[in-house]
C-alpha positions in Angstrom: -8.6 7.8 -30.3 -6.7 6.7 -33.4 -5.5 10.1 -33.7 -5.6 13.7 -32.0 -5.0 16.8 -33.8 -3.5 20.3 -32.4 -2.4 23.2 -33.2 1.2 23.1 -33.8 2.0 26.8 -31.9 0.3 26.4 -29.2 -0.4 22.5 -28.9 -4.6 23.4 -28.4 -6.7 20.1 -29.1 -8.3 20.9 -31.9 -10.5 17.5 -32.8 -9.6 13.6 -32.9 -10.7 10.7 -35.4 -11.5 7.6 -33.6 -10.7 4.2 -35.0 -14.2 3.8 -37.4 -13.4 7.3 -38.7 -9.5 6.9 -39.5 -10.5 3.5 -41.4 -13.2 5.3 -43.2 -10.5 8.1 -44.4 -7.6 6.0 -44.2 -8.3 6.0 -48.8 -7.8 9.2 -48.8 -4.8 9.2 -46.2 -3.4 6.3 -49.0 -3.9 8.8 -52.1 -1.8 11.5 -49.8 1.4 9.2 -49.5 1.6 8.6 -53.4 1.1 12.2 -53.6 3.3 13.5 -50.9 5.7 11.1 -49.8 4.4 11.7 -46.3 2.5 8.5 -44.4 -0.6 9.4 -42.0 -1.1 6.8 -39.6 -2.6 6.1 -36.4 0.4 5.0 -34.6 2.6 7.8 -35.1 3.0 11.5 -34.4 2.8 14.1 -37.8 3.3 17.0 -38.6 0.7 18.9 -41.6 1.0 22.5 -43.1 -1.1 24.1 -44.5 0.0 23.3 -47.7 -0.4 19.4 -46.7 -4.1 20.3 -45.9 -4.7 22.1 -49.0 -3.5 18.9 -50.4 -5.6 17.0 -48.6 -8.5 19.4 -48.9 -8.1 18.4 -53.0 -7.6 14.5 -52.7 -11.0 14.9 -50.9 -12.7 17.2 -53.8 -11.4 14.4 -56.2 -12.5 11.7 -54.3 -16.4 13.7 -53.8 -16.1 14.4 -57.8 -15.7 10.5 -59.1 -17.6 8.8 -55.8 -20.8 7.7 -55.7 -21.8 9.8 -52.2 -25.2 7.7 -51.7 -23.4 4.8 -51.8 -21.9 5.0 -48.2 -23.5 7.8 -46.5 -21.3 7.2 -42.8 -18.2 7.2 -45.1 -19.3 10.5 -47.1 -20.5 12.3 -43.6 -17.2 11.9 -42.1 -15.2 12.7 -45.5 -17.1 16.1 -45.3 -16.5 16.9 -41.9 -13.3 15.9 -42.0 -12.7 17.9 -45.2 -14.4 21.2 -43.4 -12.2 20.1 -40.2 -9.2 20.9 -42.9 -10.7 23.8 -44.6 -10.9 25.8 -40.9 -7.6 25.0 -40.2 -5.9 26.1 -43.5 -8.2 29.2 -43.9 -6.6 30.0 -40.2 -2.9 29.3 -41.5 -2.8 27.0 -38.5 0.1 24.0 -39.1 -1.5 20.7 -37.2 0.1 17.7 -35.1 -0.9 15.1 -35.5 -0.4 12.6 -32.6 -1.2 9.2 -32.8 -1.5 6.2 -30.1 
Protein backbone atom coordinates (compact mmCIF):
# COMPACT_ATOMS: atom_id res chain seq x y z
CA UNK A 1 0.00 0.00 0.00
CA UNK A 2 1.31 3.49 -0.91
CA UNK A 3 -0.80 4.73 1.79
CA UNK A 4 -3.36 3.64 4.62
CA UNK A 5 -5.88 5.81 6.05
CA UNK A 6 -7.51 5.69 9.74
CA UNK A 7 -9.39 7.29 11.82
CA UNK A 8 -7.46 9.62 13.90
CA UNK A 9 -9.55 8.78 17.51
CA UNK A 10 -9.56 5.57 17.42
CA UNK A 11 -6.79 4.56 14.75
CA UNK A 12 -9.78 2.11 12.77
CA UNK A 13 -8.49 1.25 9.05
CA UNK A 14 -10.61 3.02 7.18
CA UNK A 15 -9.31 2.33 3.22
CA UNK A 16 -5.70 2.42 1.53
CA UNK A 17 -4.55 3.66 -2.04
CA UNK A 18 -2.10 1.44 -3.59
CA UNK A 19 0.68 2.64 -5.70
CA UNK A 20 -1.39 2.88 -9.35
CA UNK A 21 -4.05 4.81 -7.29
CA UNK A 22 -1.77 7.41 -5.42
CA UNK A 23 0.04 8.12 -8.94
CA UNK A 24 -3.34 8.57 -10.50
CA UNK A 25 -4.26 11.28 -7.57
CA UNK A 26 -0.96 12.30 -6.85
CA UNK A 27 -2.29 15.88 -9.36
CA UNK A 28 -4.57 16.50 -7.14
CA UNK A 29 -2.35 15.76 -3.99
CA UNK A 30 0.13 18.52 -6.05
CA UNK A 31 -2.74 21.23 -6.27
CA UNK A 32 -3.27 20.56 -2.27
CA UNK A 33 0.44 21.60 -1.36
CA UNK A 34 0.19 25.07 -3.40
CA UNK A 35 -3.00 25.39 -1.62
CA UNK A 36 -2.28 24.31 1.82
CA UNK A 37 1.21 24.23 2.49
CA UNK A 38 0.82 20.67 3.55
CA UNK A 39 2.73 17.68 1.31
CA UNK A 40 0.71 14.22 0.84
CA UNK A 41 3.07 11.55 0.07
CA UNK A 42 3.40 8.01 0.14
CA UNK A 43 6.47 7.78 2.34
CA UNK A 44 5.30 9.64 5.29
CA UNK A 45 2.72 9.63 7.99
CA UNK A 46 -0.18 12.82 7.87
CA UNK A 47 -2.38 14.10 9.52
CA UNK A 48 -6.00 15.57 7.51
CA UNK A 49 -9.06 17.46 9.12
CA UNK A 50 -11.86 17.79 8.09
CA UNK A 51 -11.26 21.03 6.84
CA UNK A 52 -8.14 19.55 4.78
CA UNK A 53 -10.73 17.07 3.20
CA UNK A 54 -13.23 19.66 2.46
CA UNK A 55 -10.28 21.07 0.72
CA UNK A 56 -9.56 18.31 -0.97
CA UNK A 57 -13.17 17.44 -1.61
CA UNK A 58 -13.05 21.03 -3.83
CA UNK A 59 -9.53 20.57 -5.67
CA UNK A 60 -11.43 17.45 -6.81
CA UNK A 61 -14.81 19.31 -7.95
CA UNK A 62 -12.36 21.76 -9.88
CA UNK A 63 -10.46 19.19 -11.32
CA UNK A 64 -14.06 17.07 -12.47
CA UNK A 65 -15.34 20.75 -13.70
CA UNK A 66 -12.33 21.64 -16.29
CA UNK A 67 -11.25 17.68 -17.07
CA UNK A 68 -12.21 15.86 -19.78
CA UNK A 69 -13.63 12.61 -17.63
CA UNK A 70 -13.83 10.24 -20.94
CA UNK A 71 -10.48 10.89 -21.49
CA UNK A 72 -9.05 8.55 -18.67
CA UNK A 73 -11.79 6.61 -17.31
CA UNK A 74 -9.33 4.44 -14.49
CA UNK A 75 -8.11 7.92 -13.53
CA UNK A 76 -11.73 9.55 -13.27
CA UNK A 77 -13.15 6.17 -11.37
CA UNK A 78 -10.60 6.41 -8.67
CA UNK A 79 -10.82 10.41 -8.48
CA UNK A 80 -14.59 9.72 -7.70
CA UNK A 81 -14.17 7.16 -5.17
CA UNK A 82 -11.60 8.73 -3.71
CA UNK A 83 -13.52 12.04 -3.60
CA UNK A 84 -16.69 9.95 -1.97
CA UNK A 85 -13.96 8.18 0.32
CA UNK A 86 -13.51 12.04 1.53
CA UNK A 87 -17.04 13.13 1.48
CA UNK A 88 -17.94 10.05 4.25
CA UNK A 89 -15.29 11.02 6.25
CA UNK A 90 -15.92 14.79 6.55
CA UNK A 91 -19.72 14.41 6.68
CA UNK A 92 -18.76 12.04 9.89
CA UNK A 93 -16.36 14.93 11.32
CA UNK A 94 -13.86 12.15 11.42
CA UNK A 95 -9.87 13.73 11.31
CA UNK A 96 -7.77 10.92 9.14
CA UNK A 97 -4.00 9.55 9.43
CA UNK A 98 -2.58 9.15 6.99
CA UNK A 99 0.29 6.50 7.19
CA UNK A 100 2.59 5.92 4.56
CA UNK A 101 5.37 3.12 3.79
Amino acid sequence: MALDFHRLDNNDYLFGLDTAQYNLLEELFETFRHWTGLVITPYTDHRLSVDHQKVLIRIIDEYVDKTDLNRDKLKTIVVLEFRGLLTYLSNNNWDIELLGD
